[in-house]
GUSE-667695 format. One record per residue (C-alpha): z, y, x; residue in one letter. Coordinates in steps of 0.05 Angstrom, whole numbers, plus 32768, in hexadecimal, padded with zeros to 4 digits. Each point is the difference from the previous one (the first is absolute). Layout:
<rs>
ZYXA;...
</rs>
This chain:
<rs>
880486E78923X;8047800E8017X;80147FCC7FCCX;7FD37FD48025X;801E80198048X;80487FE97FE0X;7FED7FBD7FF1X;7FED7FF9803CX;803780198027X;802C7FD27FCDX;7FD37FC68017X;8007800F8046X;804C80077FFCX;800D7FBD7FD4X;7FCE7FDC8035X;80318012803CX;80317FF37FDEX;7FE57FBE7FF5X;7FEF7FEF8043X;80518017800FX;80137FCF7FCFX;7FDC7FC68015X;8010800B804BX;804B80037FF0X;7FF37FB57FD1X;7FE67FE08042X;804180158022X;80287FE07FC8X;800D7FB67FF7X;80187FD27FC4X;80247FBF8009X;7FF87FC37FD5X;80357FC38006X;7FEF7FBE7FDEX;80197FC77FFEX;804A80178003X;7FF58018804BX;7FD67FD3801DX;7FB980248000X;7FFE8047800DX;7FC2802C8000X;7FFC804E8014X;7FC880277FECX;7FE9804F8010X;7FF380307FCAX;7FB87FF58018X;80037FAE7FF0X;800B7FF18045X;802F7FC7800EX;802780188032X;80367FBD8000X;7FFE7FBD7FF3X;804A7FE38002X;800B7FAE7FF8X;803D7FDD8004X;80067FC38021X;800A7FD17FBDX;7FB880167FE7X;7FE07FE08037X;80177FBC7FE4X;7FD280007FCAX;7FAD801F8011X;7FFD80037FAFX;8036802F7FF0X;7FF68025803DX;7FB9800B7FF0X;8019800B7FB2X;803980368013X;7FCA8021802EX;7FCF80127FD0X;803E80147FC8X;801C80308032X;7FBE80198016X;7FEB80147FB7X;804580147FE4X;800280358040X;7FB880127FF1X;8010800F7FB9X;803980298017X;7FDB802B8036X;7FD2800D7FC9X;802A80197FD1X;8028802E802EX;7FB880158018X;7FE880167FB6X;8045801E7FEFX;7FF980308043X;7FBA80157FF3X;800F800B7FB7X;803080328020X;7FC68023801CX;7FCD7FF67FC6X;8024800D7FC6X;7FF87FBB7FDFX;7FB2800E8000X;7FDB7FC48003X;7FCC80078037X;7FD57FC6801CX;800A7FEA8038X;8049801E800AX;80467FC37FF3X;80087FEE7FBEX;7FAA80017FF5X;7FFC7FDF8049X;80267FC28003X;
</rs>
């Protein structure tokens, strides 16, 4: 039983922990450049874009625009992601629970 009363406490401890962890990610941004400066995206820890930068060449062309867009949105994603598994792995120990980064996205 106080086995039992352990694990819980450890679960308890790891889930605050958790919760401290993702709060700080949504304070946190990444930034992804493409198309050597001319499309910038910033997104939260929490995939929130936060920015959308354009300079005024890209709006020349609706095509590349719309193509840069969706690179920088998914190479920022992919980053916010990984700096979101490698924090909670902090807090985990590498475990690989459902639902947490690394099992989520």
């Amino acid at each position: 039983m106080a086995n039992m009363q352990q694990a819980l406490k450890q679960i308890q401890k790891m889930q605050a922990e958790m919760q401290r962890v993702q709060e700080e990610l949504a304070a946190k941004t990444v930034t992804k450049t493409v198309g050597g400066g001319v499309v910038a995206v910033e997104i939260s820890g929490a995939l929130e874009v936060k920015k959308v930068t354009i300079e005024p060449e890209a709006l020349e062309d609706k095509e590349m625009l719309e193509d840069l867009l969706v690179a920088a949105v998914n190479e920022a994603i992919k980053e916010a992601q990984e700096l979101s598994a490698a924090e909670m792995a902090k807090v985990t120990g590498n475990l690989k629970l459902p639902g947490l980064p690394g099992g989520l996205f």
